[in-house]
N, CA, C and O atoms as CSV, one atom per row, in Angstrom:
chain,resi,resn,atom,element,x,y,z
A,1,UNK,N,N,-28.958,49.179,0.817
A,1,UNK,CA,C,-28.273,50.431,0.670
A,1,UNK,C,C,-28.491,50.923,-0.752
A,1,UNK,O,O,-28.191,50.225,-1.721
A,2,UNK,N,N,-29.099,52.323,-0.876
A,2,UNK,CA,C,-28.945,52.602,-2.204
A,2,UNK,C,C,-27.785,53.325,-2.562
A,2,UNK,O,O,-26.715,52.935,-2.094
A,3,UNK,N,N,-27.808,54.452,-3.418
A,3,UNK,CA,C,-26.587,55.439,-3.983
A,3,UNK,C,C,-26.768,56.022,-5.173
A,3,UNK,O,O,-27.025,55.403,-6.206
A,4,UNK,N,N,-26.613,57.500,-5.056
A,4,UNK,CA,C,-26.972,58.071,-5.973
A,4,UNK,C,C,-26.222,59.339,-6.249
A,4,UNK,O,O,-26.150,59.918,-5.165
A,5,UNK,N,N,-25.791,59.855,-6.923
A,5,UNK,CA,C,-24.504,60.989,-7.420
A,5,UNK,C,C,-25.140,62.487,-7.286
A,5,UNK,O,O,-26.138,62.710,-7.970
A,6,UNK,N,N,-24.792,63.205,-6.714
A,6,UNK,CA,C,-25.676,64.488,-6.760
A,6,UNK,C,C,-23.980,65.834,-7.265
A,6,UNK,O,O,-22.749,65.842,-7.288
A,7,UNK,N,N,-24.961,66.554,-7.503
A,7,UNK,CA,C,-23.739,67.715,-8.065
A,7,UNK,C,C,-22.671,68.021,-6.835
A,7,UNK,O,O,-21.731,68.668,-7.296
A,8,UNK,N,N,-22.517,67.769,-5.442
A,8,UNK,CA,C,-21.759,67.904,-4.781
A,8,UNK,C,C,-21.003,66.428,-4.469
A,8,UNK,O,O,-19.858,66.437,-4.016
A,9,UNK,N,N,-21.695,65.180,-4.731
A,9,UNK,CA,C,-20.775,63.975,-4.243
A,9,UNK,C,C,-21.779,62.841,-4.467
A,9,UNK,O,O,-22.647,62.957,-5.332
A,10,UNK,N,N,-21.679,61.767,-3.717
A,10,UNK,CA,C,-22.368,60.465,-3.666
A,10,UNK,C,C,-22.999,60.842,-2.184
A,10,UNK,O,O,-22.433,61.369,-1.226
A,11,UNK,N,N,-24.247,60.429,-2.312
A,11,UNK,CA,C,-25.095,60.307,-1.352
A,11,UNK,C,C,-25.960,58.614,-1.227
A,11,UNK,O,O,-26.550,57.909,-2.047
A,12,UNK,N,N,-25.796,58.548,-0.470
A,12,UNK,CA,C,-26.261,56.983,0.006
A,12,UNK,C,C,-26.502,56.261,1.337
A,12,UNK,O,O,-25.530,56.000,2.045
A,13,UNK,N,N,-27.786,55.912,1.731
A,13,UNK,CA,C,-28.311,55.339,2.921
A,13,UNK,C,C,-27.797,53.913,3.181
A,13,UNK,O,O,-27.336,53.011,2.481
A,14,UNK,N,N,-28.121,54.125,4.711
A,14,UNK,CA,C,-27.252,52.492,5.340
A,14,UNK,C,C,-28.500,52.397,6.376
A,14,UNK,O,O,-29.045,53.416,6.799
A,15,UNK,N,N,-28.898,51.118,6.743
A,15,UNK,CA,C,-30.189,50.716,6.915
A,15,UNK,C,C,-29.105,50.742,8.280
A,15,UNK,O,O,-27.924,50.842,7.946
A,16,UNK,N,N,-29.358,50.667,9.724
A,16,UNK,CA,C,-29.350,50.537,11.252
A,16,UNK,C,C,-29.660,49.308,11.629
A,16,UNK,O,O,-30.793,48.837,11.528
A,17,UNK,N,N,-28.545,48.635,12.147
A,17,UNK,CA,C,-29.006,47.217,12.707
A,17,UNK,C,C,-28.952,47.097,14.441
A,17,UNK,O,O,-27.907,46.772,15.004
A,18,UNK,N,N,-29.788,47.299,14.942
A,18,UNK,CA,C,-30.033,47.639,16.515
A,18,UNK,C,C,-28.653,46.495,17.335
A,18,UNK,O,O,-28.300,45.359,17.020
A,19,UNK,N,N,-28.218,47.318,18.330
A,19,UNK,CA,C,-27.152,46.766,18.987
A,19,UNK,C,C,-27.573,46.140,20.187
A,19,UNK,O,O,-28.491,46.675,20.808
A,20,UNK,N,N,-27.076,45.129,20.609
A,20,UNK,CA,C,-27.470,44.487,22.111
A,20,UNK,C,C,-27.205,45.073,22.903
A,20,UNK,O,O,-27.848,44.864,23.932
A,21,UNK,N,N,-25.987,46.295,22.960
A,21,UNK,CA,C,-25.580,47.037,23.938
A,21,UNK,C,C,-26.258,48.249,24.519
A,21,UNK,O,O,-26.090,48.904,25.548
A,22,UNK,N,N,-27.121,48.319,23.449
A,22,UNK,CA,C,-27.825,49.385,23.950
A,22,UNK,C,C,-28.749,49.787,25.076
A,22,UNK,O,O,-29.379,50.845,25.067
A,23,UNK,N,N,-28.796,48.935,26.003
A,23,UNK,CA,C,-29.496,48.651,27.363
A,23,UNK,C,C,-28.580,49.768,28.197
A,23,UNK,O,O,-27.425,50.192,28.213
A,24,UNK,N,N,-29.535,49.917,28.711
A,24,UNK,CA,C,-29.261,51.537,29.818
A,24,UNK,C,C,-29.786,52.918,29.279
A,24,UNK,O,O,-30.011,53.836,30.068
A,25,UNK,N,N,-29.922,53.014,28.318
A,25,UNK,CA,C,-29.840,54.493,27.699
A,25,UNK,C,C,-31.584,54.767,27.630
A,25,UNK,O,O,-32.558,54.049,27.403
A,26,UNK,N,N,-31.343,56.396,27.999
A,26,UNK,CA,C,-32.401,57.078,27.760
A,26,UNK,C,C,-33.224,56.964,26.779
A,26,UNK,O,O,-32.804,56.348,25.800
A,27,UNK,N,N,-34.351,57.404,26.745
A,27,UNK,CA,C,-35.034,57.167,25.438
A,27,UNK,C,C,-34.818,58.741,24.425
A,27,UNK,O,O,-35.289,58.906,23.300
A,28,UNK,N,N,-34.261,59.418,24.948
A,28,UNK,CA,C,-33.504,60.868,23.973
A,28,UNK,C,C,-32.052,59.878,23.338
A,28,UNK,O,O,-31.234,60.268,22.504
A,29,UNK,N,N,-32.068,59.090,23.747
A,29,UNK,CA,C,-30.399,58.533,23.378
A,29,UNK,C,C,-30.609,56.968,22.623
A,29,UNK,O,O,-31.262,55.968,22.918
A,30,UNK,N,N,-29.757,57.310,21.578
A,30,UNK,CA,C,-29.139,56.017,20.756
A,30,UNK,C,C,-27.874,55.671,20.557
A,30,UNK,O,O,-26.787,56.240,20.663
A,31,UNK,N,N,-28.194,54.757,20.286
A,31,UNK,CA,C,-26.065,53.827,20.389
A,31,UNK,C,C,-25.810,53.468,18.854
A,31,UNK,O,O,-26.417,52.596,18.233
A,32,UNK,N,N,-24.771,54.322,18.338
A,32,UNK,CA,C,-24.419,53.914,16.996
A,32,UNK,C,C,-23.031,53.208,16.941
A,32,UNK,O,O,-22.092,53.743,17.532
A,33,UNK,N,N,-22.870,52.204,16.362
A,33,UNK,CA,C,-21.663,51.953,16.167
A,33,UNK,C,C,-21.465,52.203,14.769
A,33,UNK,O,O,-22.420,52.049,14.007
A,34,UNK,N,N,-20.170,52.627,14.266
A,34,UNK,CA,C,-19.652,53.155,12.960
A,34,UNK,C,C,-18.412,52.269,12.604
A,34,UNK,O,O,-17.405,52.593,13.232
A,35,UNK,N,N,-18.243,51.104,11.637
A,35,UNK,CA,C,-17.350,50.540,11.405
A,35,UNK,C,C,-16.459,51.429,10.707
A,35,UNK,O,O,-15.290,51.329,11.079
A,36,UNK,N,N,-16.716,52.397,9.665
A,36,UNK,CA,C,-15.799,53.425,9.572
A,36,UNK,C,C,-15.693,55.213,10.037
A,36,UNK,O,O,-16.571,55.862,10.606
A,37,UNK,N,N,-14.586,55.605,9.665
A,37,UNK,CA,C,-14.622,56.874,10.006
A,37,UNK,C,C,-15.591,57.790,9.660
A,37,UNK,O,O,-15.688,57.645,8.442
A,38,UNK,N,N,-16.655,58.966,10.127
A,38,UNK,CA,C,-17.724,59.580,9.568
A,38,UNK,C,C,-17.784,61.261,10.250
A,38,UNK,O,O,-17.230,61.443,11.335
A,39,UNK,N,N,-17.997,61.619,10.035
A,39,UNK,CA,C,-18.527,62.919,9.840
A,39,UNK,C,C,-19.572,63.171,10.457
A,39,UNK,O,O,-20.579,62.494,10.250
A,40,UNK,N,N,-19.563,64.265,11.407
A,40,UNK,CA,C,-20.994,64.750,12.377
A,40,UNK,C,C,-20.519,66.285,12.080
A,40,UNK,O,O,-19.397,66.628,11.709
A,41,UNK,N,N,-21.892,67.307,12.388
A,41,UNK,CA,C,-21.301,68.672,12.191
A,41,UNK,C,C,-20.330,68.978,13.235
A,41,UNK,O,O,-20.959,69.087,14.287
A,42,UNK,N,N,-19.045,69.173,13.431
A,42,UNK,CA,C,-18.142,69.659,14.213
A,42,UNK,C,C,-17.362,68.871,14.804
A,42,UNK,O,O,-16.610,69.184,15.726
A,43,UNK,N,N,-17.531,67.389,14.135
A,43,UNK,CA,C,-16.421,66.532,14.709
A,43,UNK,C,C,-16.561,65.289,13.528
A,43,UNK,O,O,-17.446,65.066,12.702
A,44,UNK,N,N,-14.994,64.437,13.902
A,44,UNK,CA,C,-15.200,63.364,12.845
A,44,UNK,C,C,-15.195,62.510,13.904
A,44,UNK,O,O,-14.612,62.637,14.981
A,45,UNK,N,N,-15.859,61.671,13.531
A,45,UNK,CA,C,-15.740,59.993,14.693
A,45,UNK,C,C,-15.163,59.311,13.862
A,45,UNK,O,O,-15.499,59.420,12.683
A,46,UNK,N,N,-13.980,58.284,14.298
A,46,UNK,CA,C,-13.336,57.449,13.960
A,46,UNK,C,C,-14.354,55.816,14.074
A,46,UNK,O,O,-15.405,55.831,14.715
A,47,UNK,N,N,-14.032,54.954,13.615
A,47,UNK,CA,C,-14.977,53.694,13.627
A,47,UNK,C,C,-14.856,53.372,15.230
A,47,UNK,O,O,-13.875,53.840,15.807
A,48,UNK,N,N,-15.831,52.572,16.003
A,48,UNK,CA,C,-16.516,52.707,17.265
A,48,UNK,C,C,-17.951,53.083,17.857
A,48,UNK,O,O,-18.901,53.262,17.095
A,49,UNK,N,N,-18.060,53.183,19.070
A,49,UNK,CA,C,-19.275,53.261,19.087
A,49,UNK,C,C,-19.553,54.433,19.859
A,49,UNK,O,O,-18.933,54.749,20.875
A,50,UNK,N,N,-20.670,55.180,19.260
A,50,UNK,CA,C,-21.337,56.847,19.952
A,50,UNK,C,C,-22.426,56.867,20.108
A,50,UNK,O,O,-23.219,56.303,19.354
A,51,UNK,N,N,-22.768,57.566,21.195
A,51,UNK,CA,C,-24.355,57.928,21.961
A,51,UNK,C,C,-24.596,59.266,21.173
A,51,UNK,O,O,-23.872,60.249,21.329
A,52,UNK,N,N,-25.348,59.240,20.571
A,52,UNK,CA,C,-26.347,60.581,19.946
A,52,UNK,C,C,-28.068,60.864,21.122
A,52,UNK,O,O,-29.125,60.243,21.233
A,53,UNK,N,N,-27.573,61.933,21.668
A,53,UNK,CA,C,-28.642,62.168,22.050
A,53,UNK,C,C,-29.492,63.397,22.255
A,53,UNK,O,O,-29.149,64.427,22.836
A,54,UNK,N,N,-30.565,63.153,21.734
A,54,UNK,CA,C,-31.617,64.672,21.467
A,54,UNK,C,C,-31.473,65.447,22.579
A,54,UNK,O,O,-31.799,64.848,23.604
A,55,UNK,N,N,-30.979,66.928,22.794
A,55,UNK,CA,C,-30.775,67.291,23.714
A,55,UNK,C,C,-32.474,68.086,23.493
A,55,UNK,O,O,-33.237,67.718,24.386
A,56,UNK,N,N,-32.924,68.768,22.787
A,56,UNK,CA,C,-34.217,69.182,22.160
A,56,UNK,C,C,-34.717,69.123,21.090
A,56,UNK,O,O,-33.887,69.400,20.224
A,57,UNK,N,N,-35.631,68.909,20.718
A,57,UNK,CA,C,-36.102,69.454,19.428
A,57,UNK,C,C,-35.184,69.611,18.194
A,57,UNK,O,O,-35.390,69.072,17.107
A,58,UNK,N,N,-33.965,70.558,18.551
A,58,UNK,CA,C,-33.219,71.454,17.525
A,58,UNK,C,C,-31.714,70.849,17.571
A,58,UNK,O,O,-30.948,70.953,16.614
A,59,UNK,N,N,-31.310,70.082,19.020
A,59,UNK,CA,C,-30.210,69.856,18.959
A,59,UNK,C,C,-29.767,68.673,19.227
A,59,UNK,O,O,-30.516,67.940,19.871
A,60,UNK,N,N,-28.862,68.327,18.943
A,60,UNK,CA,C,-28.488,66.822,18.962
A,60,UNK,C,C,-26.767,66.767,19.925
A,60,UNK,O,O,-25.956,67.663,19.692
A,61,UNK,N,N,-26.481,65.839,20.769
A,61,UNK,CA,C,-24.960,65.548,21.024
A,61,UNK,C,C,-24.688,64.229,21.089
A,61,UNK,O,O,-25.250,63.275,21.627
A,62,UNK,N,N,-23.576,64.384,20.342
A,62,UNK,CA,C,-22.558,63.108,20.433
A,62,UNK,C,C,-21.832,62.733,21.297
A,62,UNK,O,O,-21.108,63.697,21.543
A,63,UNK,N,N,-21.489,61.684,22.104
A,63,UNK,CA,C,-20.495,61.491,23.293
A,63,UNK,C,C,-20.121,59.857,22.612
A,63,UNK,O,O,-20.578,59.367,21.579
A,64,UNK,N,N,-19.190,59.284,23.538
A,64,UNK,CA,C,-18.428,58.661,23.324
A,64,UNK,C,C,-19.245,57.660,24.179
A,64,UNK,O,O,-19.899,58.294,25.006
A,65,UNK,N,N,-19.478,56.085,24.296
A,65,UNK,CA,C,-20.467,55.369,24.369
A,65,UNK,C,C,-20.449,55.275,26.091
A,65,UNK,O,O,-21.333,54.647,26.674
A,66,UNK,N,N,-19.393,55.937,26.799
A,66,UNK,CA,C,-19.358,56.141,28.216
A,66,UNK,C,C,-19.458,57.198,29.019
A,66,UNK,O,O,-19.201,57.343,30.214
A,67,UNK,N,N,-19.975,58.110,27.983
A,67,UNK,CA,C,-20.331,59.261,28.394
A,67,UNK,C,C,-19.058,60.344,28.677
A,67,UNK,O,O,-19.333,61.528,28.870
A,68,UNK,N,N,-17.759,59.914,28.691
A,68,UNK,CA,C,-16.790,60.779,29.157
A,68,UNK,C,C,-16.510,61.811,28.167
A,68,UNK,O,O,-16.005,62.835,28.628
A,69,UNK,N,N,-16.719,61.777,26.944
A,69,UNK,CA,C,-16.395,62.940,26.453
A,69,UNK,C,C,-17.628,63.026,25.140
A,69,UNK,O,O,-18.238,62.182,24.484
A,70,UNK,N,N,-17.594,64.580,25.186
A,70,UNK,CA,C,-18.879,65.465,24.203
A,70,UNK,C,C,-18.364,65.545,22.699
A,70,UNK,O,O,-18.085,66.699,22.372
A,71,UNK,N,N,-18.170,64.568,21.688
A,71,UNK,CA,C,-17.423,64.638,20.454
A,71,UNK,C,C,-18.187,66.103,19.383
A,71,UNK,O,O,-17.736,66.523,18.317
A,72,UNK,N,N,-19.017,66.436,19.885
A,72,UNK,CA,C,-20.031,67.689,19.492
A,72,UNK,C,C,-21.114,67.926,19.946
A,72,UNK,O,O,-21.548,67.000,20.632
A,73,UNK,N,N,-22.079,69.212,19.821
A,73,UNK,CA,C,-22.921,69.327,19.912
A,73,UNK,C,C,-23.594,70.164,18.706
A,73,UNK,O,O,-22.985,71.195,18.423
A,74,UNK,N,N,-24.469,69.955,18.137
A,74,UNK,CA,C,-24.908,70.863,17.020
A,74,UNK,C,C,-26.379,70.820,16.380
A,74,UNK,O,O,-27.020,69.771,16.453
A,75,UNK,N,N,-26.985,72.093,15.674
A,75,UNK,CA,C,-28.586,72.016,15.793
A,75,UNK,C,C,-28.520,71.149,14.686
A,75,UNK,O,O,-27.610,70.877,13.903
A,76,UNK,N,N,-30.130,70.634,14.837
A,76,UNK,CA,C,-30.620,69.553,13.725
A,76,UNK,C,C,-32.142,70.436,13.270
A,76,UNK,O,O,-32.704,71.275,13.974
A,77,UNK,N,N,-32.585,69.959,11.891
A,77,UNK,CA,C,-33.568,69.921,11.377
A,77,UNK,C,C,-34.395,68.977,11.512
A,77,UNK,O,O,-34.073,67.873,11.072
A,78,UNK,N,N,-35.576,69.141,12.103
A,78,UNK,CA,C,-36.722,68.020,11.970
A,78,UNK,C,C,-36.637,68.045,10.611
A,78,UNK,O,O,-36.293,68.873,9.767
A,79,UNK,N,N,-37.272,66.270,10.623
A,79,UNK,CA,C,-37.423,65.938,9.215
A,79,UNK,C,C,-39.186,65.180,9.243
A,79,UNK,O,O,-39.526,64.601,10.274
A,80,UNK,N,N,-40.005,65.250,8.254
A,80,UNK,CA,C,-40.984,64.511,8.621
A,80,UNK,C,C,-40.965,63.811,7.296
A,80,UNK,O,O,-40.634,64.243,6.192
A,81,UNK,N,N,-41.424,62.553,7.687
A,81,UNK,CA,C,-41.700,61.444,6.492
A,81,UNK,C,C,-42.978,60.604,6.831
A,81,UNK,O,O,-43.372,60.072,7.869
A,82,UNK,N,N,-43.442,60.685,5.640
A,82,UNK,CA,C,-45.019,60.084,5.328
A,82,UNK,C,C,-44.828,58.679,4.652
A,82,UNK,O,O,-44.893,57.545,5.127
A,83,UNK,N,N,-44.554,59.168,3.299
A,83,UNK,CA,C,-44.754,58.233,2.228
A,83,UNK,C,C,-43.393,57.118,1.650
A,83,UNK,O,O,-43.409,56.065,1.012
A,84,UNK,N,N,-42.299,57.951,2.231
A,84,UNK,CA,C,-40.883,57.003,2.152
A,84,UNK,C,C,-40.566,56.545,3.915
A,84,UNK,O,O,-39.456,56.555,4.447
A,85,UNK,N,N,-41.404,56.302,4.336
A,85,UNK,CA,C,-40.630,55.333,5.726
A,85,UNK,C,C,-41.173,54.243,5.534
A,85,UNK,O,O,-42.400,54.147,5.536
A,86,UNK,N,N,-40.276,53.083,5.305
A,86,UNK,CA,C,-40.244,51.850,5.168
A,86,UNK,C,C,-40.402,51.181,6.051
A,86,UNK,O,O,-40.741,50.030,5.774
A,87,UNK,N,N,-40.235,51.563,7.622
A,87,UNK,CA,C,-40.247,51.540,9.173
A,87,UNK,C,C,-38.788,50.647,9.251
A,87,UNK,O,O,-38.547,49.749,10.057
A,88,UNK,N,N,-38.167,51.004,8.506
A,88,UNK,CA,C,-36.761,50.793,9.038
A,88,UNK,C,C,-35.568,51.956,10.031
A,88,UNK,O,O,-36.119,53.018,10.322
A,89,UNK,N,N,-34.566,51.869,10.366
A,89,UNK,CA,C,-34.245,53.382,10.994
A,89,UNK,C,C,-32.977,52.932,9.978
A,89,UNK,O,O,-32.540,51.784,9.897
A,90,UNK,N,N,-32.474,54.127,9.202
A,90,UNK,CA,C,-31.405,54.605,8.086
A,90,UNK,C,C,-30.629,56.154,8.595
A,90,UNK,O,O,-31.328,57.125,8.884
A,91,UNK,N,N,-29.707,56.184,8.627
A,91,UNK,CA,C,-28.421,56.835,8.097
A,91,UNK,C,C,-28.317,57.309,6.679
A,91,UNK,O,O,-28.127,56.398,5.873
A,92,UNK,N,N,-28.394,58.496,6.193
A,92,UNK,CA,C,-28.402,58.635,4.952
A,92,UNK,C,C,-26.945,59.652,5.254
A,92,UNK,O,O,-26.742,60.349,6.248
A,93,UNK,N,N,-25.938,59.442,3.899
A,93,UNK,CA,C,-24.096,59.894,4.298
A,93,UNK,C,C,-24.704,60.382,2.642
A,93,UNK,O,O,-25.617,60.095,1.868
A,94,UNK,N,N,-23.109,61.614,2.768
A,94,UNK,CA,C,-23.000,62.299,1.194
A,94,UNK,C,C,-21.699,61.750,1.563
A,94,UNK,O,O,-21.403,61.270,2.658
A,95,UNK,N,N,-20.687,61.916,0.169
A,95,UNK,CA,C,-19.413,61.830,0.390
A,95,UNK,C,C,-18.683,63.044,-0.820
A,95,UNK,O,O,-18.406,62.892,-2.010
A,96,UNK,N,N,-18.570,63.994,-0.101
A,96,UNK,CA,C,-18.201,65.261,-1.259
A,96,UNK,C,C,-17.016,64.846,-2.004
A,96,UNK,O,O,-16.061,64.314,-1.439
A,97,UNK,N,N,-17.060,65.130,-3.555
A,97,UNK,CA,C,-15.983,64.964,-4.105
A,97,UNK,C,C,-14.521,65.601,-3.189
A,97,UNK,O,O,-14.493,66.677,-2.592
A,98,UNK,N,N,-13.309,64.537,-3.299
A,98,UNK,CA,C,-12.616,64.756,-3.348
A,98,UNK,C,C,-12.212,64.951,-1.487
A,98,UNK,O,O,-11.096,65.204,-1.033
A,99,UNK,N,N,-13.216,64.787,-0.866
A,99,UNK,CA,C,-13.339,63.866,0.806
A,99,UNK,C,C,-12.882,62.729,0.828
A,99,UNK,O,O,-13.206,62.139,-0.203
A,100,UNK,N,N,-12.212,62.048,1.574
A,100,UNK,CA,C,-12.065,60.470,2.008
A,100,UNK,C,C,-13.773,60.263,3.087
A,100,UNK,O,O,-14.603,59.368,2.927
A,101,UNK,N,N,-13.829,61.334,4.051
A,101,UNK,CA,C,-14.598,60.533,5.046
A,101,UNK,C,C,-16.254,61.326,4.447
A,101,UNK,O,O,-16.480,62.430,3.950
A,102,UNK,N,N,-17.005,60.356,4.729
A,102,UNK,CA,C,-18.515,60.385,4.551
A,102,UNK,C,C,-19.605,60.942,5.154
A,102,UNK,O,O,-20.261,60.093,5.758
A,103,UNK,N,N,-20.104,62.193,5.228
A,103,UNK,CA,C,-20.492,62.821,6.577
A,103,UNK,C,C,-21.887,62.702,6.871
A,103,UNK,O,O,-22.306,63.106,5.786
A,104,UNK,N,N,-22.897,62.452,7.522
A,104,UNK,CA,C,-24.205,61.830,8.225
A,104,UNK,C,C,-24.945,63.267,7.467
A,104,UNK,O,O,-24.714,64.418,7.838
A,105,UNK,N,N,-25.315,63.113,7.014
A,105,UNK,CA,C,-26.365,64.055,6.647
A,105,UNK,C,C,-27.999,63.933,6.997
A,105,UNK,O,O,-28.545,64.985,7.330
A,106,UNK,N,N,-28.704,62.881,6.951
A,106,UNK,CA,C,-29.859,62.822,7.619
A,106,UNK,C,C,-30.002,61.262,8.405
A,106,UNK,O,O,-29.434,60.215,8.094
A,107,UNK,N,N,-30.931,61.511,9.480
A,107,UNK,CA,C,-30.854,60.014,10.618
A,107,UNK,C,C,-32.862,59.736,10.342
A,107,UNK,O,O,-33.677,60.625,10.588
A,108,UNK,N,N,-33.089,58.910,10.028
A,108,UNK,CA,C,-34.525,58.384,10.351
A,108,UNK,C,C,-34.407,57.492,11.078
A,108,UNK,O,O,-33.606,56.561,11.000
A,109,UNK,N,N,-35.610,57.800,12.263
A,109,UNK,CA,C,-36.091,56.606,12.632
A,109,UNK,C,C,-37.794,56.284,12.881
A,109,UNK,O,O,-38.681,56.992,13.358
A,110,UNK,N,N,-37.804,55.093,12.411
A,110,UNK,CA,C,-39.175,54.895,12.210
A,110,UNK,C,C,-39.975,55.111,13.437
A,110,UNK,O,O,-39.507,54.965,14.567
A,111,UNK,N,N,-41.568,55.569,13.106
A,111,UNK,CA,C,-42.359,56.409,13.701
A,111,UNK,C,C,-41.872,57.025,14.676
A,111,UNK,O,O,-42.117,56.827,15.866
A,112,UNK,N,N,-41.008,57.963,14.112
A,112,UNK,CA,C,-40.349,59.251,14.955
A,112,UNK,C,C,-39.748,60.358,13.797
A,112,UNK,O,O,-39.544,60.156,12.600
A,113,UNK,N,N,-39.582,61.353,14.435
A,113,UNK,CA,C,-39.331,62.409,13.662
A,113,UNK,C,C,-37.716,61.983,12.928
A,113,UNK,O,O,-36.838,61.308,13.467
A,114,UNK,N,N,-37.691,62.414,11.993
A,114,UNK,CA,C,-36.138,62.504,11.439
A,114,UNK,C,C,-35.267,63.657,11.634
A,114,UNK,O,O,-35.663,64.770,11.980
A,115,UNK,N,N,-34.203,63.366,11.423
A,115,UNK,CA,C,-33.414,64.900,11.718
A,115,UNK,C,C,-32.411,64.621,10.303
A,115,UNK,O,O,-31.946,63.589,9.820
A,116,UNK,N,N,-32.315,66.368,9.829
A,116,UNK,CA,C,-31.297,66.373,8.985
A,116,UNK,C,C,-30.190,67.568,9.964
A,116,UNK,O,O,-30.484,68.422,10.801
A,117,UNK,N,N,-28.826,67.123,9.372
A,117,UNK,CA,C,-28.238,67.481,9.771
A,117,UNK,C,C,-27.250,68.350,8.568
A,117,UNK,O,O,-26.652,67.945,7.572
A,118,UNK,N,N,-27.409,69.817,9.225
A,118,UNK,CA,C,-26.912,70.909,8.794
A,118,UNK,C,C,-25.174,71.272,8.494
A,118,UNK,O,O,-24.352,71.575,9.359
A,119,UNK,N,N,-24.995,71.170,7.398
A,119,UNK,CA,C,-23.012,71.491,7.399
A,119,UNK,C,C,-22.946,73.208,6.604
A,119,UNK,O,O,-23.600,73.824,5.762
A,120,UNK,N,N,-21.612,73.479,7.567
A,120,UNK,CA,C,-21.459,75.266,7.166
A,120,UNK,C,C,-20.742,74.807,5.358
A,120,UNK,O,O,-20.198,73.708,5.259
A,121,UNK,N,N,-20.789,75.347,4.611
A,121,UNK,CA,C,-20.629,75.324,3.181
A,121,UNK,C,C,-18.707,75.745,3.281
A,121,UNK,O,O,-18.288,76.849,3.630
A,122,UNK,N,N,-17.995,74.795,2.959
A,122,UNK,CA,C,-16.810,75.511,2.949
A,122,UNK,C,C,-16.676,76.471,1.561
A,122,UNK,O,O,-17.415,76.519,0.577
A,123,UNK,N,N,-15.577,77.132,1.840
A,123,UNK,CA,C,-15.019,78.038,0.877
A,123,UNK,C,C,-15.117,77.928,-0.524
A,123,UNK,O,O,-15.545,78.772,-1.313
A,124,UNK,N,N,-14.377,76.031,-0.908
A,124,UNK,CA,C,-14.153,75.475,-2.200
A,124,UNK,C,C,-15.808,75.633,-2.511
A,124,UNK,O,O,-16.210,76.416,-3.372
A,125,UNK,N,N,-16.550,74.946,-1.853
A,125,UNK,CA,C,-18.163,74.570,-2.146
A,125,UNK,C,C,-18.642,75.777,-2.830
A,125,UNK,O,O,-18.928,75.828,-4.026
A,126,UNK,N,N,-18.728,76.997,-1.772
A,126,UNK,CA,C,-19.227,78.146,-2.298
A,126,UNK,C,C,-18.455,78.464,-4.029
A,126,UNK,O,O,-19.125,78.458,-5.062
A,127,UNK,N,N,-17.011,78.709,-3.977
A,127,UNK,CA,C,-16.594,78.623,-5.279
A,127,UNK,C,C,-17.052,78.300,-6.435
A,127,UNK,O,O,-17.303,78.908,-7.475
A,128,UNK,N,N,-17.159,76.602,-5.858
A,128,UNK,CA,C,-17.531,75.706,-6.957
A,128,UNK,C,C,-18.635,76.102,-7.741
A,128,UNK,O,O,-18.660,76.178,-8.970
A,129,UNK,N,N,-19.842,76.430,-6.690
A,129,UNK,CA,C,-21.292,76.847,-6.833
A,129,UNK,C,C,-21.242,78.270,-7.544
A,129,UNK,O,O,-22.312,78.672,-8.002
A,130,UNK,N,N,-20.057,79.116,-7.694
A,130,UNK,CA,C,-20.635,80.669,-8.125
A,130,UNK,C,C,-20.337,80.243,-9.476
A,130,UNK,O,O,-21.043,80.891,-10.248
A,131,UNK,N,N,-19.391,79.210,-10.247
A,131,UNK,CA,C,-19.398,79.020,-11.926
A,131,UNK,C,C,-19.983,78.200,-12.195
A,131,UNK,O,O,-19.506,77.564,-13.135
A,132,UNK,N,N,-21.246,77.691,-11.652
A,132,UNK,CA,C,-21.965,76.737,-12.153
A,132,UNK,C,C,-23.104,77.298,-13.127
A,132,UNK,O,O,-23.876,76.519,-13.687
């Protein structure tokens, strides 16, 4: 795991350790488990385990690891990586000043496209940013 301070918060990757449970699932679909609480665009997941799955290209949804409920749905950015994939699959989280919870900002997985994931700028943010 590294970590590194950027003008909005701490940003820092968590390497993916593949789950045994993950048998059944599509190949658009992965099984994350989150020992703590985190941040997706339009929902927070509490620690547990969630199916992320590429609905296209652009969009991504979260459900709950039994499919019964849609914790979000929201677009993603392809990401492409050449020269930094280690062929590990990483989670890269910011944690904005003055947040408790840590929100997913980009997902790699090795030899596959990456996705970053897009957040609307709150109010304070914009603020912060016009006296800088």
């Amino acid at each position: 795991m590294s970590a590194q301070t950027g003008s909005d918060g701490l940003e820092f990757d968590t390497y993916v350790v593949q789950s045994e449970n993950a048998s059944g699932l599509a190949q658009s679909e992965h099984l994350l488990v989150f020992s703590k609480t985190v941040q997706v665009p339009g929902a927070t997941l509490h620690a547990g385990a969630y199916i992320f799955r590429l609905i296209n290209p652009s969009f991504m949804q979260v459900m709950d690891a039994d499919r019964a409920k849609v914790y979000s749905t929201f677009g993603v950015i392809p990401v492409y990586y050449r020269n930094n994939d280690d062929g590990r699959e990483r989670i890269k989280f910011q944690q904005l000043f003055g947040e408790e919870t840590p929100r997913m900002v980009e997902w790699h997985i090795p030899g596959q496209t990456g996705f970053e994931f897009p957040y609307k700028k709150s109010k304070q943010q914009s603020a912060d940013r016009a006296y800088r």
